[in-house]
C-alpha atoms as a printed R data frame, in Angstrom:
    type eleno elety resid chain resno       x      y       z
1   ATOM     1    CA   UNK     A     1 -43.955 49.581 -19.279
2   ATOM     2    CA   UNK     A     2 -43.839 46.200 -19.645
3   ATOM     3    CA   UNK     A     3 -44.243 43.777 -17.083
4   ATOM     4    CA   UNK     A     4 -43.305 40.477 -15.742
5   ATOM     5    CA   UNK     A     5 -44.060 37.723 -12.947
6   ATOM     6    CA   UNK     A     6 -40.590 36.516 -11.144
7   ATOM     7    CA   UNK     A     7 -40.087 34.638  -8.386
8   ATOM     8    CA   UNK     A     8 -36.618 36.932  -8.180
9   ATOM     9    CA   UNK     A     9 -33.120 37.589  -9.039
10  ATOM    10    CA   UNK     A    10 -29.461 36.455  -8.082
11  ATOM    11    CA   UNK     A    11 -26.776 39.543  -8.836
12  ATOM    12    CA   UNK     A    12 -23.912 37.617  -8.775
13  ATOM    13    CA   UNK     A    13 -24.663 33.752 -10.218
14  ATOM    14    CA   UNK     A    14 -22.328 31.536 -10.746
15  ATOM    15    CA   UNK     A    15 -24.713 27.980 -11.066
16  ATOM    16    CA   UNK     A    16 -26.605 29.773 -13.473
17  ATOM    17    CA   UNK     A    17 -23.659 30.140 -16.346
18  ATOM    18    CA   UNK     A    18 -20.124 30.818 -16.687
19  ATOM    19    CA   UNK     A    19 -18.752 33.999 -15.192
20  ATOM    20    CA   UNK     A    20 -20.738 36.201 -12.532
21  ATOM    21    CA   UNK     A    21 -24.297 36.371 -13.794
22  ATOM    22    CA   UNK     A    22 -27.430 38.121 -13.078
23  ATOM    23    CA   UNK     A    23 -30.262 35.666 -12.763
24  ATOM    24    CA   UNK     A    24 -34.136 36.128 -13.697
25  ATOM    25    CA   UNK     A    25 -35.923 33.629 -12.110
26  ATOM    26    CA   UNK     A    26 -39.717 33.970 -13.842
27  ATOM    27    CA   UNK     A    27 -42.556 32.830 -11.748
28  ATOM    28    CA   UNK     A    28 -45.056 29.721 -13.373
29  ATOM    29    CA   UNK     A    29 -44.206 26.418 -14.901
30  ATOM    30    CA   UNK     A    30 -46.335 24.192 -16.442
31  ATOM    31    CA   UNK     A    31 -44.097 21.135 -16.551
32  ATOM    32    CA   UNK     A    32 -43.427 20.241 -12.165
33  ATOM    33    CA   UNK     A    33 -40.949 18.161 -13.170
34  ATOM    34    CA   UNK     A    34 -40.740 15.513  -9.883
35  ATOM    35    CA   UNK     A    35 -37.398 16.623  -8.059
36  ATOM    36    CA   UNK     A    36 -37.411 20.206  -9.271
37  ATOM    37    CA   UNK     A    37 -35.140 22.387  -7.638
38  ATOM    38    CA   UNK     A    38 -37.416 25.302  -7.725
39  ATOM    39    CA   UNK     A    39 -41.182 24.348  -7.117
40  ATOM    40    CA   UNK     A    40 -41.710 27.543  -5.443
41  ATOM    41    CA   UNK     A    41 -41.878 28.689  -8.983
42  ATOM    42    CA   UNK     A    42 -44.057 26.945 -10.178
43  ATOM    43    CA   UNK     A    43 -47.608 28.790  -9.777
44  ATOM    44    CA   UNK     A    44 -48.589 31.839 -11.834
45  ATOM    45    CA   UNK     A    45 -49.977 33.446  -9.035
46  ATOM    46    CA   UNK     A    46 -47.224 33.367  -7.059
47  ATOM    47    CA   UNK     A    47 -44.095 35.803  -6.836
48  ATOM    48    CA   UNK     A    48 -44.579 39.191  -7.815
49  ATOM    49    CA   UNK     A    49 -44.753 41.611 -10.872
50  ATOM    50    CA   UNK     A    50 -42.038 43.915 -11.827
51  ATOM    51    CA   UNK     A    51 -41.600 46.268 -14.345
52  ATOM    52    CA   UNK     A    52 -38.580 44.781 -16.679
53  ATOM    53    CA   UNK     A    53 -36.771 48.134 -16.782
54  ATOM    54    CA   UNK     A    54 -36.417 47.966 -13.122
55  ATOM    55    CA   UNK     A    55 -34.910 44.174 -13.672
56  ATOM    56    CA   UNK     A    56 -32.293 46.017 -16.230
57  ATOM    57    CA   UNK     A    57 -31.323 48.433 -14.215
58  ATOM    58    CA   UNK     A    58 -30.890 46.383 -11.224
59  ATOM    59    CA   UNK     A    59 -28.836 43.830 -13.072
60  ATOM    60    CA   UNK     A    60 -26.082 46.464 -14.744
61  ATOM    61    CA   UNK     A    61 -25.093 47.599 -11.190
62  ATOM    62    CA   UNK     A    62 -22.970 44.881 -11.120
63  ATOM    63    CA   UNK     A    63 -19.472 46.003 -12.796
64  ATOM    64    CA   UNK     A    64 -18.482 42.411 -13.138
65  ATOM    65    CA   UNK     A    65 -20.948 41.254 -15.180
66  ATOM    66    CA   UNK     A    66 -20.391 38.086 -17.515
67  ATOM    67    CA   UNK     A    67 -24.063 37.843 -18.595
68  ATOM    68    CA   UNK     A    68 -27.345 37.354 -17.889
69  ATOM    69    CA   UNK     A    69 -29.429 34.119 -17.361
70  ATOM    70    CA   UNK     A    70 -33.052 33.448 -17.678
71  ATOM    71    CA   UNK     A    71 -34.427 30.564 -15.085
72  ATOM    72    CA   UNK     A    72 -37.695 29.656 -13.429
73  ATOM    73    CA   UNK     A    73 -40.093 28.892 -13.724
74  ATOM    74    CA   UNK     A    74 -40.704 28.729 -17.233
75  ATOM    75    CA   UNK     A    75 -39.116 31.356 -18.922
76  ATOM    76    CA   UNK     A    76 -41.061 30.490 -22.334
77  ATOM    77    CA   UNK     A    77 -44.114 31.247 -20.320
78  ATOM    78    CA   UNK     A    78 -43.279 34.939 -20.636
79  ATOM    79    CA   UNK     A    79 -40.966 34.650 -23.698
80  ATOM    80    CA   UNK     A    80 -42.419 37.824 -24.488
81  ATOM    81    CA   UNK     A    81 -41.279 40.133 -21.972
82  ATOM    82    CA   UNK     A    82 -38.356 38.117 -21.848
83  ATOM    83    CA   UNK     A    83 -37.194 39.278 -25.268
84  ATOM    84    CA   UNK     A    84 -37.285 42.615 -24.432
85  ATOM    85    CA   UNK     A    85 -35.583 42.619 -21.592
86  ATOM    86    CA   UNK     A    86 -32.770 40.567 -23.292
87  ATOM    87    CA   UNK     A    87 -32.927 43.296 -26.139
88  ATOM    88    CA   UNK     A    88 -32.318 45.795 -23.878
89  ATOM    89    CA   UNK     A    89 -29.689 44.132 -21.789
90  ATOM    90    CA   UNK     A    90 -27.925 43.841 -25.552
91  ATOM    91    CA   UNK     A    91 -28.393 47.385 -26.336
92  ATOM    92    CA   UNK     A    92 -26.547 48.166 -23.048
93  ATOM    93    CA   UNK     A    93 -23.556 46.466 -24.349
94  ATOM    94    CA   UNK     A    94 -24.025 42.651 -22.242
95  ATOM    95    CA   UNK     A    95 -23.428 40.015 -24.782
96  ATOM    96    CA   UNK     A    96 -23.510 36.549 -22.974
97  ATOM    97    CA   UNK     A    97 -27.378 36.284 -22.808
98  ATOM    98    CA   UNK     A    98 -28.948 32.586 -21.761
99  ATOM    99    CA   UNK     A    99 -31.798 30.899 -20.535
100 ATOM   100    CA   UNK     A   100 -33.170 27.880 -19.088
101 ATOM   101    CA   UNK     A   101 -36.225 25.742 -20.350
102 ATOM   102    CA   UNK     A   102 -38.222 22.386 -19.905
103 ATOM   103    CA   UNK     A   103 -39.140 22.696 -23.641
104 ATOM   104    CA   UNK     A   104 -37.284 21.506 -25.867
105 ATOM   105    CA   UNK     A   105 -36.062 23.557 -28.480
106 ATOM   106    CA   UNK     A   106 -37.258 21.366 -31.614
107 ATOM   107    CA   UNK     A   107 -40.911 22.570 -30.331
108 ATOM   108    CA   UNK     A   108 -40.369 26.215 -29.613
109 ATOM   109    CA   UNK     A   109 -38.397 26.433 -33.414
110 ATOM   110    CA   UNK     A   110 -41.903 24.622 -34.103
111 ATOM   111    CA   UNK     A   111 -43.932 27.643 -33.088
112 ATOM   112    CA   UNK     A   112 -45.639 24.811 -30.348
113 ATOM   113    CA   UNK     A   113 -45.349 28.005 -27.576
114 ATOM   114    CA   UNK     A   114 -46.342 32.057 -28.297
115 ATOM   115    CA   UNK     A   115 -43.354 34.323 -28.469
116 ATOM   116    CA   UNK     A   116 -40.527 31.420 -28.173
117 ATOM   117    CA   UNK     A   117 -38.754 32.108 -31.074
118 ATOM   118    CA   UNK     A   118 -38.631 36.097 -30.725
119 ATOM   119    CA   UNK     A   119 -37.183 34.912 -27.431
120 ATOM   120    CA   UNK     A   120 -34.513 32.308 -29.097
121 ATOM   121    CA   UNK     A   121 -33.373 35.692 -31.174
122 ATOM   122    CA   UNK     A   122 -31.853 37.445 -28.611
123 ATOM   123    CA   UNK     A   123 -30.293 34.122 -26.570
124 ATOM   124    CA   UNK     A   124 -26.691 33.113 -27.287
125 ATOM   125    CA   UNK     A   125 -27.440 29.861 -25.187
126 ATOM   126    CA   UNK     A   126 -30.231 27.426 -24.616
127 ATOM   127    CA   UNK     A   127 -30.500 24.755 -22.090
128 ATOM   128    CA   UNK     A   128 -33.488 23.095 -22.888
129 ATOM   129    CA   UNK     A   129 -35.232 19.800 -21.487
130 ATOM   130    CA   UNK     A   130 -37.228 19.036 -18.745
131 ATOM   131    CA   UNK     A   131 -35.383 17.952 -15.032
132 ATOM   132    CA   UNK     A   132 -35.711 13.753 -15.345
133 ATOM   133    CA   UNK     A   133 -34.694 12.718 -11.527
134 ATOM   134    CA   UNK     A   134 -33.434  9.723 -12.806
135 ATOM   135    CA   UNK     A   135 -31.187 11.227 -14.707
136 ATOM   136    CA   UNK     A   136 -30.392 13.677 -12.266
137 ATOM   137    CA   UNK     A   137 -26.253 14.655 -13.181
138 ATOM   138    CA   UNK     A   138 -23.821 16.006 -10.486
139 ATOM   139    CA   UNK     A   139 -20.938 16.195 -12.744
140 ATOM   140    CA   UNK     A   140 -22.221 18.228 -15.939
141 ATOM   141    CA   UNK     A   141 -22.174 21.694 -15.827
142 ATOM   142    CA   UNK     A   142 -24.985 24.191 -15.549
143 ATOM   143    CA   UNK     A   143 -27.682 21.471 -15.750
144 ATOM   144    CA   UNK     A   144 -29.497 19.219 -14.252
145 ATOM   145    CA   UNK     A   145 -29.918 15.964 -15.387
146 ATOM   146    CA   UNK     A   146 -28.400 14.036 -18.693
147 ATOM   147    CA   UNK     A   147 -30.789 14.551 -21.233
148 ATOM   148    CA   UNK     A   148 -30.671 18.432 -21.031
149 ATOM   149    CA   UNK     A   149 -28.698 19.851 -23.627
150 ATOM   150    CA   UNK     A   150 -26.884 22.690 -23.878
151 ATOM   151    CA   UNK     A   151 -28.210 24.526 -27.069
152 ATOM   152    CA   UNK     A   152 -25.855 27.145 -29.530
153 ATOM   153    CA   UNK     A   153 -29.144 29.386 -30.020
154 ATOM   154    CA   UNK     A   154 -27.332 31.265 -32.801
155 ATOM   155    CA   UNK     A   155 -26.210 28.072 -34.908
156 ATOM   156    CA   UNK     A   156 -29.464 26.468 -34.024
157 ATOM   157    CA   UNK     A   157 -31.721 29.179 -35.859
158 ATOM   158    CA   UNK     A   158 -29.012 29.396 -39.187
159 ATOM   159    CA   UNK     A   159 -29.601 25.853 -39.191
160 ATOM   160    CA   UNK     A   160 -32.938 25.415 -38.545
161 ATOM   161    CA   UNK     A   161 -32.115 22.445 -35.788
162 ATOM   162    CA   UNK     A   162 -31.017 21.783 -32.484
163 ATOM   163    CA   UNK     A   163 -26.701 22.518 -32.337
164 ATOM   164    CA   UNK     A   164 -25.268 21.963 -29.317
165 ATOM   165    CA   UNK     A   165 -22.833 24.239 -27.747
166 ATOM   166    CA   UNK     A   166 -19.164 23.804 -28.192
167 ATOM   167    CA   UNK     A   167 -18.021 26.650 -25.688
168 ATOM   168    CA   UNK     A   168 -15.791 25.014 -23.304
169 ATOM   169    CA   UNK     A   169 -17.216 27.579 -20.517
170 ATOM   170    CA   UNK     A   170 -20.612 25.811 -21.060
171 ATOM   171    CA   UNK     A   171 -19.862 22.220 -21.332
């Protein structure tokens, strides 16, 4: 059984991604980036632990399901478990698998942070950056502030550098 610290779950996103989503939101962040929208996430200690096969199961109940979306928290912080659970989410046929991170991805292709790129195999998209305040966005969608990008994980690792998304649902 593998395990994992979240802070919790939304069935039913839809500020997390396009399309209803089921949301992961890990628990621990080393960045507190000033204006975060989440600092209850931010210490390892808090939250609680969860078994990931319990997180799978709970997020195909929903029968409108568009994908799933890791948050935090730093989801790179338990890239690991992470991985799995977006294996088996795959496996069970959901295909629109992203996640959310204050890294950015030229670092985690870098091997700068343990499991990151067995993470980046199973994601489809990336949004990766820390929150800047001052550059705190209302208009862009699904993140933050303007120098977050939203990252085509697939064309990124042919590549071997940062390619931003062209999907129209995620820009």
């Amino acid at each position: 059984m593998t395990k994992i610290r979240i802070a919790g779950t939304v069935n039913d996103s839809i500020t997390d991604g396009p399309g209803l989503r089921y949301a992961v939101f890990v628990q621990g962040c080393p960045h507190n980036c000033k204006g975060c929208h989440n600092p209850q996430t931010h210490d390892f200690a808090g939250g609680k632990e969860t078994d990931i096969s319990a997180l799978l199961e709970e997020g195909l109940q929903n029968p409108l399901l568009c994908g799933v979306t890791f948050s935090g928290g730093e989801p790179m912080c338990q890239a690991h478990a992470l991985a799995e659970l977006a294996k088996m989410f795959r496996e069970s046929g959901v295909d629109d698998i992203a996640c959310y991170t204050g890294y950015l991805v030229e670092d985690l292709l870098a091997g700068k942070v343990s499991g990151a790129k067995e993470l980046l195999e199973q994601l489809d998209v990336l949004v990766d950056g820390p929150f800047v305040q001052k550059e705190r966005c209302y208009d862009a969608k699904f993140k933050g502030s303007s120098n977050q990008r939203v990252i085509d994980v697939r064309a990124t690792l042919k590549e071997g550098k940062a390619v931003l998304c062209t999907d129209e649902r995620w820009n």
